[in-house]
N, C-alpha and C positions, 0 to 999 in steps of 0.2 A: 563416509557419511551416507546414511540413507537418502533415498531421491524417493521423491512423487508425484504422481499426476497433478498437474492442477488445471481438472476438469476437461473440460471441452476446450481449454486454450492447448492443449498436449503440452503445452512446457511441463518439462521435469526440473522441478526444486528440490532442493533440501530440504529435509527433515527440518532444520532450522535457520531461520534468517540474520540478515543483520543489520538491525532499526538506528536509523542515522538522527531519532529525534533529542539526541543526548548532544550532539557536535559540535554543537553552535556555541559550547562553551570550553569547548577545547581545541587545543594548537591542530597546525596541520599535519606536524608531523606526529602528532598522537593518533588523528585520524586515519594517516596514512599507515600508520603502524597496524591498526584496527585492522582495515581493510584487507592489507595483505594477508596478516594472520589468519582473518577469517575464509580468506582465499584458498590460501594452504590448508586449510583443514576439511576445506570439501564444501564448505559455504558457499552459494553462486545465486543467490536471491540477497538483493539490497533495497530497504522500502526509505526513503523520505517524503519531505512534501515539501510546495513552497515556502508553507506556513515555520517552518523551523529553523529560522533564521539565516544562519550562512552555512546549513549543513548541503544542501545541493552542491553550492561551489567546490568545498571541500574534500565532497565523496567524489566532484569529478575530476578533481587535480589527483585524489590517491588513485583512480581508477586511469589514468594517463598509460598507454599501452597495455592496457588489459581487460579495456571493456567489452570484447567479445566474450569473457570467462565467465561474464557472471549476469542476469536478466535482473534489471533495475525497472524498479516500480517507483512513483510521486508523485503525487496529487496535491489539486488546487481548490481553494473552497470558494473559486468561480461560481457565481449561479447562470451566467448569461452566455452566451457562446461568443461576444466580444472580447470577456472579460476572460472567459475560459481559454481564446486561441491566445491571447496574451501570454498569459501565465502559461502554456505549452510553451508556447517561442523560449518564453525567460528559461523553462527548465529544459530544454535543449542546451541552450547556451551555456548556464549553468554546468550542470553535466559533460557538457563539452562533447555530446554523442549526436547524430543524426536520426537517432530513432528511441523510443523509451518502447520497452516492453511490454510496462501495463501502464497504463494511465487511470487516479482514480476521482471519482469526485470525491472530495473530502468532508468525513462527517455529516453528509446531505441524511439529515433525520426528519425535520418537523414538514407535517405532510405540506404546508405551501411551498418550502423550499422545494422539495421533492417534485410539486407540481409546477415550480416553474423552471426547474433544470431538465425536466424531460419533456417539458411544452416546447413549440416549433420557436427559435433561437435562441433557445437553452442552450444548459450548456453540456449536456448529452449531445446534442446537435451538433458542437463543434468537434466534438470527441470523435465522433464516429466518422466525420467531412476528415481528421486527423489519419483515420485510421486507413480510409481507403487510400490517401495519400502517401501510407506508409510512413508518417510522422511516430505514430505508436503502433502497437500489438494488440491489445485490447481494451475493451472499456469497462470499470470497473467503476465498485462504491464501496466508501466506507462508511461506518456507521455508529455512534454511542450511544443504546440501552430504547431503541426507536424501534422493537421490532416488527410493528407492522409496516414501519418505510422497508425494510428491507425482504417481508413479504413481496412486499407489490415490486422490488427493482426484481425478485429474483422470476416471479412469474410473468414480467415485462418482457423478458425476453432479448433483453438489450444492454446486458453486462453480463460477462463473462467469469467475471470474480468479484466476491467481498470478501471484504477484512471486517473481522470484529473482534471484540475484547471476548475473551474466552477462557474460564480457569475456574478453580476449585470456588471462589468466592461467587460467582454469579450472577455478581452487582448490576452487572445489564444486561440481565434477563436473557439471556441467550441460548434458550431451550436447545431442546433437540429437536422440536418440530424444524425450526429455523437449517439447522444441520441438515436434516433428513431433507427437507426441499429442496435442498442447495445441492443434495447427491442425486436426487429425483431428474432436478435439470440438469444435471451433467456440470454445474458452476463450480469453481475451483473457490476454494476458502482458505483466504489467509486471517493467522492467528494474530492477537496484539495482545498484552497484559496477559501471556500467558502465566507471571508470577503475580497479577494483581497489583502489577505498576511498582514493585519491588516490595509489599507487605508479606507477600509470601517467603522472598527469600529471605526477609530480616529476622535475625537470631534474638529473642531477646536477652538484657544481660543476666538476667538471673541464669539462663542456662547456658554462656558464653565460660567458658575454661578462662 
């Protein structure tokens, strides 16, 4: 499996990840199955969030003696640094780990969210009191089709990684300017709807054998 930078955090990832927002509707030991396989094949990035039900829990009973192998990302769509150390505590527990990787705010797009997650006890604020603690690794944002919130997080200077939807379709606008600035600051980018949320990889039946 390829490995790469991601950015200025130096973790080296795989080429490809594996997104836990599908779990919450499957057994553990299907999960579990998941997990390993994608372990064994050179996988070692795992991204959830609070928001996906009981996929936390799940990824951290499959990851039970082996979560040194692999650098798990999740995020919370917290605005407040109250509400944010909350929902860290829970995905600790969750997880069943003493440290997360990357922590991200989740989906933070419309500019007042944006302006009250990075205002003084926001919940940037509790991310980064998280970070010096050694709770997490770094502090990150995600994002859907907002791309000047994600302008301004990457020029901020105070996240380390975004994730965005990114693929042939384009649906949320995710130029190359957005790319090119993200390599400029040294910001690591992780990918999501690299197939367009599964429309890319569906066959249709006219040309199904």
């Amino acid at each position: 499996m390829e490995t790469r930078r991601l950015g200025r955090t130096d973790l080296q990832v795989s080429a490809l990840g594996l997104g836990g927002i599908k779990f919450s509707g499957v057994s553990q030991d299907v999960v579990s199955a998941i997990v390993a396989g994608a372990i064994e094949s050179g996988i070692n990035i795992i991204d959830t969030a609070r928001g996906y039900g009981d996929s936390e829990q799940k990824i951290g009973r499959a990851l039970e003696g082996r979560r040194e192998e692999v650098i798990l990302a999740t995020k919370s769509q917290a605005r407040t640094a109250e509400e944010m150390r909350r929902d860290l505590e829970t995905s600790l527990r969750n997880l069943r780990t003493d440290h997360i990787d990357i922590y991200l705010t989740h989906n933070l797009r419309l500019p007042q969210e944006y302006d009250m997650a990075v205002a003084e006890g926001g919940a940037v604020e509790a991310l980064e009191r998280a970070r010096d603690e050694g709770l997490i690794g770094h502090v990150a944002i995600s994002c859907h089709r907002y791309r000047e919130t994600l302008i301004r997080a990457i020029e901020s200077g105070r996240f380390d990684v975004i994730m965005v939807a990114y693929n042939l379709l384009n649906d949320e606008r995710m130029d190359e300017e957005v790319m090119q600035l993200a390599k400029e600051h040294d910001i690591g980018v992780l990918v999501m709807k690299t197939l367009g949320g599964g429309v890319l990889g569906a066959v249709p039946k006219s040309l199904q054998l």
